[in-house]
N, C-alpha and C positions, 0 to 999 in steps of 0.2 A: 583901345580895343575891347577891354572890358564893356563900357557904355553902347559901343554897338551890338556886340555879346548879345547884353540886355535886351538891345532897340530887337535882334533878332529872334530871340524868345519870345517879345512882345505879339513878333510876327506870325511866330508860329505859332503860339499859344491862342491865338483868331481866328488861324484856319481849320474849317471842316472839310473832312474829304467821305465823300457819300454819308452826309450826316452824320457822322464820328467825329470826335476832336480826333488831333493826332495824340497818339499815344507816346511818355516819355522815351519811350525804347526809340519813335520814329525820329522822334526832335534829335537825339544825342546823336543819331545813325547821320541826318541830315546836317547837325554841325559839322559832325567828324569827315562824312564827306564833302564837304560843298566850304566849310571856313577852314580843315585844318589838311583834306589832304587833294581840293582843287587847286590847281596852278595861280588860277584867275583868283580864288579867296572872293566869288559871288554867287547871289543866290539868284536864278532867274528860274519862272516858271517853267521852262524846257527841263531842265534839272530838276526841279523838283517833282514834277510830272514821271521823267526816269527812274526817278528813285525808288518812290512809291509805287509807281507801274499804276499810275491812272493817266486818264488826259484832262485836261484844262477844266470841260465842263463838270467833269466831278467834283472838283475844289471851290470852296467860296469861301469868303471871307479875308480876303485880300484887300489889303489898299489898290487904290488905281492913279493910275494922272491922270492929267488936265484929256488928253487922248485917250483913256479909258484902258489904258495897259494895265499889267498887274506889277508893283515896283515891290522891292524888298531891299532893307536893309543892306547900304552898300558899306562897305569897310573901305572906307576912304582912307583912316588913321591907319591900320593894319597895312594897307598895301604901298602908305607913303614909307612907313618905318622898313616893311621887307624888303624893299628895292634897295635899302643898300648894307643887305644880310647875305651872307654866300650859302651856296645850297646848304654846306653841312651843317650851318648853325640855324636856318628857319625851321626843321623840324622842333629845336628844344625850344625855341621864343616860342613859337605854335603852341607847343605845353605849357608856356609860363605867359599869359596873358598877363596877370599880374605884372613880372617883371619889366612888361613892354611898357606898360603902365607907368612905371617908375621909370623911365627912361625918358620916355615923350614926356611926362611931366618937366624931368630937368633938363630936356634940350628948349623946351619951351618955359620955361621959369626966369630965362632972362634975355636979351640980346647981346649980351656980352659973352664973347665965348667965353673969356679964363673963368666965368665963375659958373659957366653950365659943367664944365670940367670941373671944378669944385664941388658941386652937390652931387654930382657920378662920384666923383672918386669917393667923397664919403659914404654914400651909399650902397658901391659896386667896386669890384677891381676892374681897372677899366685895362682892355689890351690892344691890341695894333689898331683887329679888324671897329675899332670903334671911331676912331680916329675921323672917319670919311664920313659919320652921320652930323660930327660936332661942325665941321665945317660945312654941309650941305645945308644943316637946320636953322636957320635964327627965330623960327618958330615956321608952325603948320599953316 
């Protein structure tokens, strides 16, 4: 999650909206809504049009596809890791991108569970709700 993080700063840090870059206050405003407190954890041009209170034509600087759409940074890795988090605990992973980091690292560091379970335990105290990522994951 971190690395897409990244990939989405990258994103924002390209667009101009009526010849202005976005200003730091809008990027943190647009993480915090759209990666930490959307359902979906994406960024599409409808939303971020929302946000800002512009429409499309205002914005440039966007990637496009091969169809000439506007694409943004999807959180592929974030939304594979959330899906088997319960509501009460996606709020504090949300704030520890890091730690999500070190998780996915060592569900994906081997194919063998006993020893994904090995690098967690040393690195984390591992508890019930963990249980169900070790068996869904043998890597991303």
């Amino acid at each position: 999650p971190s690395a897409e993080l990244f990939n989405l700063l990258n994103d924002l840090n390209n667009l101009v909206v009526n010849d202005e870059p976005l200003s730091s206050h809008e990027k943190r405003e647009i993480i915090r809504l759209l990666v930490h407190e959307d359902k979906h954890h994406s960024v599409t041009m409808t939303k971020l049009c929302k946000i800002l209170n512009v429409t499309q034509e205002e914005i440039k600087g966007y990637r496009i596809d091969k169809n000439e759409k506007p694409i943004f940074t999807d959180f592929k890795g974030l939304k594979a890791f959330l899906v088997n988090i319960d509501e009460v605990n996606k709020s504090f992973f949300l704030d520890n991108f890091f730690l999500i980091d070190q998780i996915m690292e060592a569900l994906t560091s081997s194919k063998v569970l006993e020893d994904r379970v090995k690098v967690l335990q040393f690195e984390i105290i591992l508890e019930d709700r963990f249980s169900l990522m070790f068996e869904r994951f043998h890597c991303f």
